[in-house]
C-alpha positions in Angstrom: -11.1 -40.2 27.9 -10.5 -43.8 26.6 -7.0 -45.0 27.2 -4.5 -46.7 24.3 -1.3 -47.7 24.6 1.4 -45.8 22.2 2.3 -49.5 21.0 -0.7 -51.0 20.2 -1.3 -52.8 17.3 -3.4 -52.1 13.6 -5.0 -55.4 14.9 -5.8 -54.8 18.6 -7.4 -51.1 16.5 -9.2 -53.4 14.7 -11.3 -54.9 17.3 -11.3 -51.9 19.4 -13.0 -49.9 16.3 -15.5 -52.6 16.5 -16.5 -52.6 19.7 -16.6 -48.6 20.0 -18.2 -47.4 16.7 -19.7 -45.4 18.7 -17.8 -43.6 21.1 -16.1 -40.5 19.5 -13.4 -39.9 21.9 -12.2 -43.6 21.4 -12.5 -43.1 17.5 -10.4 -39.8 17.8 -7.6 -41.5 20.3 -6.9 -44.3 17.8 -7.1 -42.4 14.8 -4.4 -40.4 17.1 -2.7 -43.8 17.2 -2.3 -44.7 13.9 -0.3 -41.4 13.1 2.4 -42.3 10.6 1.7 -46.3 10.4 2.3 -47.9 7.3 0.6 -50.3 5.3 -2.2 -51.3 3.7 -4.5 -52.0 6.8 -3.7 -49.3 8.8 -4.5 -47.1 5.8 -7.8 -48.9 5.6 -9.1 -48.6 8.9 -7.5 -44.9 9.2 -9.8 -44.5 6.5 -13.0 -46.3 8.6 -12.5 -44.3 11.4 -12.5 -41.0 9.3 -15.5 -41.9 7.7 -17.3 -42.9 11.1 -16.0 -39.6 12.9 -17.9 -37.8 10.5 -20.9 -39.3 10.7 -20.7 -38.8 14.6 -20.7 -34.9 14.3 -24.2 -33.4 14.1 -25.9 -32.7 11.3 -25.0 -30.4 8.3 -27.0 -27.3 7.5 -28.3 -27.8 3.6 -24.8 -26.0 1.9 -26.3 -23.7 -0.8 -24.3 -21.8 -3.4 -24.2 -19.0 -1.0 -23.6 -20.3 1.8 -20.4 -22.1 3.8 -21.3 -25.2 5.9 -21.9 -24.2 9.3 -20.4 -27.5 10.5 -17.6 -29.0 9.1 -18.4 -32.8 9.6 -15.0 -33.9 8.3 -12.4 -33.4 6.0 -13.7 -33.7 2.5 -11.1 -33.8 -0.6 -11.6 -31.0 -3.4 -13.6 -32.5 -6.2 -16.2 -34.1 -3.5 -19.8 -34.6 -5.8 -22.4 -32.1 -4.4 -20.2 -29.7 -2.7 -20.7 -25.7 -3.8 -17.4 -24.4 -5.6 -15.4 -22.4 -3.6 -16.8 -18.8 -2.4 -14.5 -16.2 -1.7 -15.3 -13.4 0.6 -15.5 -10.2 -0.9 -15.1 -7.0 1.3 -18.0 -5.0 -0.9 -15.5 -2.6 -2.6 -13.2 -2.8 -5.4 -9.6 -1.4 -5.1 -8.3 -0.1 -8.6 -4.4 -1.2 -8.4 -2.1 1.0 -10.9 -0.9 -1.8 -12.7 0.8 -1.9 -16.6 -0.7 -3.8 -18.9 2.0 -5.7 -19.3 3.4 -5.6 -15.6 5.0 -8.2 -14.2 3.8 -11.0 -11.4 6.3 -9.4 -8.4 4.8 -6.2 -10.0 1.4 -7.1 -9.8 1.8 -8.3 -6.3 3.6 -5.5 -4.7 1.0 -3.4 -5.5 -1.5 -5.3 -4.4 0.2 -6.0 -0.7 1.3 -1.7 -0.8 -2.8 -1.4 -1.2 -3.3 -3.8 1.7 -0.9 -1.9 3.7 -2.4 1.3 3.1 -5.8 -0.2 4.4 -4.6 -2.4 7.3 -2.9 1.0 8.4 -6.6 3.0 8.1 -7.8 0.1 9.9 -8.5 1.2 14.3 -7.9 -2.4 14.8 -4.4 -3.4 16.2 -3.4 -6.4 18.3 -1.9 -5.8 21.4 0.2 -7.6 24.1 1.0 -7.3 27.6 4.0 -6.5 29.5 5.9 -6.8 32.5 9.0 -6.0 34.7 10.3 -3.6 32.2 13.9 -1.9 32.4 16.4 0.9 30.6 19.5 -1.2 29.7 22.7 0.3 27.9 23.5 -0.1 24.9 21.1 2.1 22.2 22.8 4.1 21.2 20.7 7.2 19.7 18.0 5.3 21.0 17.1 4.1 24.9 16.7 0.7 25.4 13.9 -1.0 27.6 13.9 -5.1 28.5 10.4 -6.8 29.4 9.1 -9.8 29.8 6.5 -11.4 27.8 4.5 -14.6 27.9 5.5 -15.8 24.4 7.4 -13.5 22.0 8.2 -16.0 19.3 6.2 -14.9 16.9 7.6 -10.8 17.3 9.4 -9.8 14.3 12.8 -8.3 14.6 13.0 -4.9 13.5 9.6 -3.7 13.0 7.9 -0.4 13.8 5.4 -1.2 16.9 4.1 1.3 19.2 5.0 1.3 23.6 1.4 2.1 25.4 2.4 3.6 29.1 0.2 4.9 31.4 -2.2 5.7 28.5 0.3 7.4 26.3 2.0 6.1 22.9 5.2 5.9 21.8 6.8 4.8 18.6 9.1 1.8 19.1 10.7 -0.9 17.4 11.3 -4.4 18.4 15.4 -4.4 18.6 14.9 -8.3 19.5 12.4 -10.9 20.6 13.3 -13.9 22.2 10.4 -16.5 23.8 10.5 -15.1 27.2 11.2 -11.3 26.4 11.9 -8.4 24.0 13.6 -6.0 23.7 12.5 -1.9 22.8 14.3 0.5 21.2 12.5 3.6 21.9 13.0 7.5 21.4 12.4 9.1 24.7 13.4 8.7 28.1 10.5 6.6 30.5 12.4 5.8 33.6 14.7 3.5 34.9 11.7 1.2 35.4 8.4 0.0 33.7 6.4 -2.2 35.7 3.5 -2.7 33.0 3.1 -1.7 29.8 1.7 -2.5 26.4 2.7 -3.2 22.7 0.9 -2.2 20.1 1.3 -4.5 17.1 1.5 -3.0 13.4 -0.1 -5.8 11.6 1.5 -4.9 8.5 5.1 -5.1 9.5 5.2 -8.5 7.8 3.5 -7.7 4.6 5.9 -4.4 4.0 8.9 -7.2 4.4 7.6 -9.0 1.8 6.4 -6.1 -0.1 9.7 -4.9 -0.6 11.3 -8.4 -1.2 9.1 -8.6 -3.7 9.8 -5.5 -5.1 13.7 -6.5 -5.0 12.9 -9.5 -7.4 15.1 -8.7 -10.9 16.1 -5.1 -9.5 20.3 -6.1 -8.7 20.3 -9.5 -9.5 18.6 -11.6 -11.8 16.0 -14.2 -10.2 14.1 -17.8 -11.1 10.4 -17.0 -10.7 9.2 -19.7 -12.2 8.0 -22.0 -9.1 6.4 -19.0 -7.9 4.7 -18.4 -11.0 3.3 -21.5 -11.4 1.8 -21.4 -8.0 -0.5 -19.0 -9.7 0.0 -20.4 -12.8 -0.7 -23.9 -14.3 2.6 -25.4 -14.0 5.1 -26.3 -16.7 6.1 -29.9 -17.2 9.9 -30.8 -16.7 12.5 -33.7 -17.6 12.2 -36.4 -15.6 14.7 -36.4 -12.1 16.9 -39.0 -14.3 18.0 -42.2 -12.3 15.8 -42.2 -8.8 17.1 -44.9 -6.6 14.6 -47.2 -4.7 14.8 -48.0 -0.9 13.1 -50.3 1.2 10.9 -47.0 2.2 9.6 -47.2 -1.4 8.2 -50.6 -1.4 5.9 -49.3 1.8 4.6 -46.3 -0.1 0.9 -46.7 -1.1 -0.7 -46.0 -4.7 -1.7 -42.1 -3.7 2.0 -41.6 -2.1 3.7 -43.3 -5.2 1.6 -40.9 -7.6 2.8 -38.0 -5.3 6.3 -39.4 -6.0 5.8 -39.7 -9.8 4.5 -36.1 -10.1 7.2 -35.1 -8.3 9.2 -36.7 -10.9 7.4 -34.6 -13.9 6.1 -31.8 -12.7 7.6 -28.4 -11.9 5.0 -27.9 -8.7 3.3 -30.4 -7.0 0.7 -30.2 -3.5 0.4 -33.4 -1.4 -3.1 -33.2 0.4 -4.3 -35.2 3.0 -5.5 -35.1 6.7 -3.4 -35.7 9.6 -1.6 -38.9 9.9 -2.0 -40.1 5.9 1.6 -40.3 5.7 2.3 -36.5 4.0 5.8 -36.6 5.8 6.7 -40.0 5.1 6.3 -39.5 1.5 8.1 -36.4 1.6 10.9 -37.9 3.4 11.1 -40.2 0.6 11.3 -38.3 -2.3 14.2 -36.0 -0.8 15.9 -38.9 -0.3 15.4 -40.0 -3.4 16.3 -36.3 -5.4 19.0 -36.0 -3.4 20.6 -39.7 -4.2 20.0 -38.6 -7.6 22.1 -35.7 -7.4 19.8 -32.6 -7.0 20.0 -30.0 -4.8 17.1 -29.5 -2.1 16.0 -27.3 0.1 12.9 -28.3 3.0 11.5 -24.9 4.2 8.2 -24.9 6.2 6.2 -22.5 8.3 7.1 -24.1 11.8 10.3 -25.2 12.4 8.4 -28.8 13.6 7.3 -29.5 10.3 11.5 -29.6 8.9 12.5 -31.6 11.6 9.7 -34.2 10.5 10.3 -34.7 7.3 14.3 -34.3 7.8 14.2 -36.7 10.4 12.7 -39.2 7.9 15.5 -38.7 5.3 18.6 -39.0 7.5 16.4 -42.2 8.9 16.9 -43.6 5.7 20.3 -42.2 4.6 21.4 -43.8 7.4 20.9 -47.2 6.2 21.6 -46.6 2.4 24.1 -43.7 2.4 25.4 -43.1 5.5 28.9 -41.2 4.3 26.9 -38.3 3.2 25.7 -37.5 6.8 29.4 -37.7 8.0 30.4 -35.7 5.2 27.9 -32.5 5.6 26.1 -32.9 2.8 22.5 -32.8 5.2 23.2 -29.4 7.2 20.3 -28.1 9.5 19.5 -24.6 9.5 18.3 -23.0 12.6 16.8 -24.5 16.0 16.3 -28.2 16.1 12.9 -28.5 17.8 12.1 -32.4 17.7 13.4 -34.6 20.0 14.2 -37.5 18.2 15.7 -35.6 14.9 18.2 -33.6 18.2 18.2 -36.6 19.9 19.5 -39.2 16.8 20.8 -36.6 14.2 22.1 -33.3 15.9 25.7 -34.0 16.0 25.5 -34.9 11.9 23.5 -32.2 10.4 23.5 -29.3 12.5 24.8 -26.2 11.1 27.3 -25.3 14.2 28.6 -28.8 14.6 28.5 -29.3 10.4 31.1 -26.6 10.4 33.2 -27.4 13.3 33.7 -31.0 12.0 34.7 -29.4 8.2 36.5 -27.2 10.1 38.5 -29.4 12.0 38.8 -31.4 8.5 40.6 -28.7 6.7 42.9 -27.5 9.3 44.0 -31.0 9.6 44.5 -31.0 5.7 46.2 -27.7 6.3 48.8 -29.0 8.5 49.5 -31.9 6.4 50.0 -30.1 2.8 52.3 -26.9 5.1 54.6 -30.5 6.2 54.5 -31.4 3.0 55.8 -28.1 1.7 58.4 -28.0 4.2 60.1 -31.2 3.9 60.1 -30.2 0.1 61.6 -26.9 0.5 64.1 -29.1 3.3 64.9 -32.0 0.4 65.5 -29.0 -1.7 68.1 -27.1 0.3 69.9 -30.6 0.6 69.8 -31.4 -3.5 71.7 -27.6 -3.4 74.2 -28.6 -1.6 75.2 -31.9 -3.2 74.8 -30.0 -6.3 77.6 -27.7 -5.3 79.6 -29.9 -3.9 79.9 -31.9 -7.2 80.3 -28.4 -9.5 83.7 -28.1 -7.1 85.2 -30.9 -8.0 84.7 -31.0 -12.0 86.2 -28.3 -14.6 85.3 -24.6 -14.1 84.2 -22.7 -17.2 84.7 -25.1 -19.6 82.1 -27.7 -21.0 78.5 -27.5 -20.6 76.8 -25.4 -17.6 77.4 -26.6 -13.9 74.4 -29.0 -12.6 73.3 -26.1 -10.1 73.2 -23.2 -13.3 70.9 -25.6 -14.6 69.0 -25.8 -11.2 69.5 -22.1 -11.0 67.5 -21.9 -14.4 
């Protein structure tokens, strides 16, 4: 494998790329290189070595209306002239949902995923995974507990109804925990002190039944804004313009396809940034929450890996650092959840995450506390000593005659 230094320049890739236009792995390791570089000429010869890696790859089957390409030769953007339109695959049956006419879209698509349910259940496929060191633990209640370890249980769900294989027998379970390196089984019936091996049998559908009754949920006990979710199905509404958007030097780098990205952001109720890897999808994104978020709005980053957040939130506090830097002291960026990239944990950790966001507000307000409970008492203090001049001057002028006594008025 051809070697590159992390810090090489757009230029020394320039004369590389000429020198190597054939060599795939070189193309591959500075395309690798010029992840997340700016400007006009890295874009360019990002773009070169795109092209050129996919005229490497070995030649396409003829694509026919029927028929997906056998080789994907590179990453081809939606529109591309002479491409078939987009085939779904179609299982050969038809599944009549019970659906009103006039039924809404959480309707709609909870009794789709209830039907998907029903036949992922009929399905004799199930995933599976191994194993090891298992042991009862206290502490279930109703239940008995068992503890194993397991390669990677990250992507276990908490809660859901799984089946315990031992010694060729099954037994309905549910996963009371997961954690990277183990889980945890709540389990019915009493298998010994100790497991050695064993394995568990994933319900596939334990995800979609979540969502299937979140879904469900939706306008049930509270109302709920279904409109971005709409229009993902939807064509999506126009809205007012994000009034005032503040420029930074970030926005003078952004390119014409990252500055319409921004615009549409800007207009549209829904918008989807497409692009291969390293195109700058996160540095735009960076930019217009720092830019929505200058202009007063409310955002929220959500992703399906927690890698993907720390990106683009990395970006923004990058840049509200240099234009806005009270706002990160002041808890207005919070994390939520594990901090996974080593830079955002590295730079940002003691400003935005959720544990050390509330300790420093925390602090903040018992030290406000204290100061307004002094306050109070040298008031009350100040008080007790206007009372007793008070008095002292009613004993020395006329009793019951004239107007009330200085401390009757106090009094009142």
């Amino acid at each position: 494998m051809p070697r590159i230094e992390a810090n090489v320049s757009v230029e020394e890739l320039q004369a590389r790329f000429q020198g190597g236009v054939n060599d795939p792995d070189l193309l591959g390791k500075m395309l690798e290189r010029l992840s997340g570089r700016q400007g006009q000429r890295a874009s360019d010869l990002r773009g070169k070595l795109i092209a050129r890696l996919s005229q490497l790859h070995s030649p396409v089957p003829e694509t026919t209306a029927q028929t997906s390409p056998a080789v994907h030769a590179g990453m081809r953007a939606p529109g591309t002239p002479g491409l078939p339109p987009a085939i779904p695959q179609r299982t050969g049956r038809r599944t009549e949902l019970n659906i009103k006419p006039d039924a809404t879209q959480a309707q709609k698509y909870t009794a789709a995923l209830q039907a998907l349910i029903v036949e992922q259940k009929a399905s004799k496929k199930r995933r599976s995974r191994s194993l090891s060191n298992g042991k009862q633990v206290p502490g279930g209640g109703q239940t008995l507990l068992y503890s194993f370890e397991i390669e990677d249980g990250s992507k276990l769900i908490d809660d859901s109804n799984v089946q315990l294989e031992v010694q060729g027998q099954r037994h309905d379970a549910v996963i009371a925990s997961a954690r990277p390196d183990g889980v945890l089984i709540s389990i019915g019936v009493d298998l010994g002190p100790e497991l050695p091996k064993a394995r568990l049998l994933l319900d596939d559908t334990a995800l979609l039944a979540q969502l299937c009754e979140r879904i469900g949920d939706i306008g049930k006990n509270f109302p709920f804004n279904t409109t971005l979710a709409d229009a993902m199905v939807d064509p999506a509404p126009r809205l007012a313009a994000i009034p005032a958007l503040q420029d930074s030097p970030a926005t003078a780098r952004l390119e014409s396809s990252q500055t319409r990205a921004r615009e549409s952001v800007r207009t549209q109720a829904l918008t989807y940034i497409w692009g291969p890897p390293g195109c700058g999808k996160t540095y735009t994104l960076a930019e217009i929450v720092r830019m929505a978020f200058v202009a007063g709005q409310r955002i929220l980053i959500c992703s399906n890996t927690n890698k993907a957040v720390d990106g683009v939130l990395h970006g923004v506090c990058k840049q509200l650092q240099i234009d806005h830097a009270p706002v990160l002291q002041a808890g207005l960026v919070v994390r939520l959840g594990q901090i996974v990239d080593d830079r955002l944990q590295a730079e940002f950790a003691e400003l935005i995450s959720a544990d050390r966001v509330t300790e420093r507000l925390a602090m903040q307000l018992r030290e406000l506390i204290s100061e307004k409970n002094e306050a109070i008492r040298q008031t009350i203090a100040q008080r007790h000593a206007v009372r007793e001049w008070l008095a002292r001057f009613d004993e020395l002028g006329p009793r019951n005659t004239g107007p009330p006594s200085c401390s009757a008025l106090l009094r009142r």
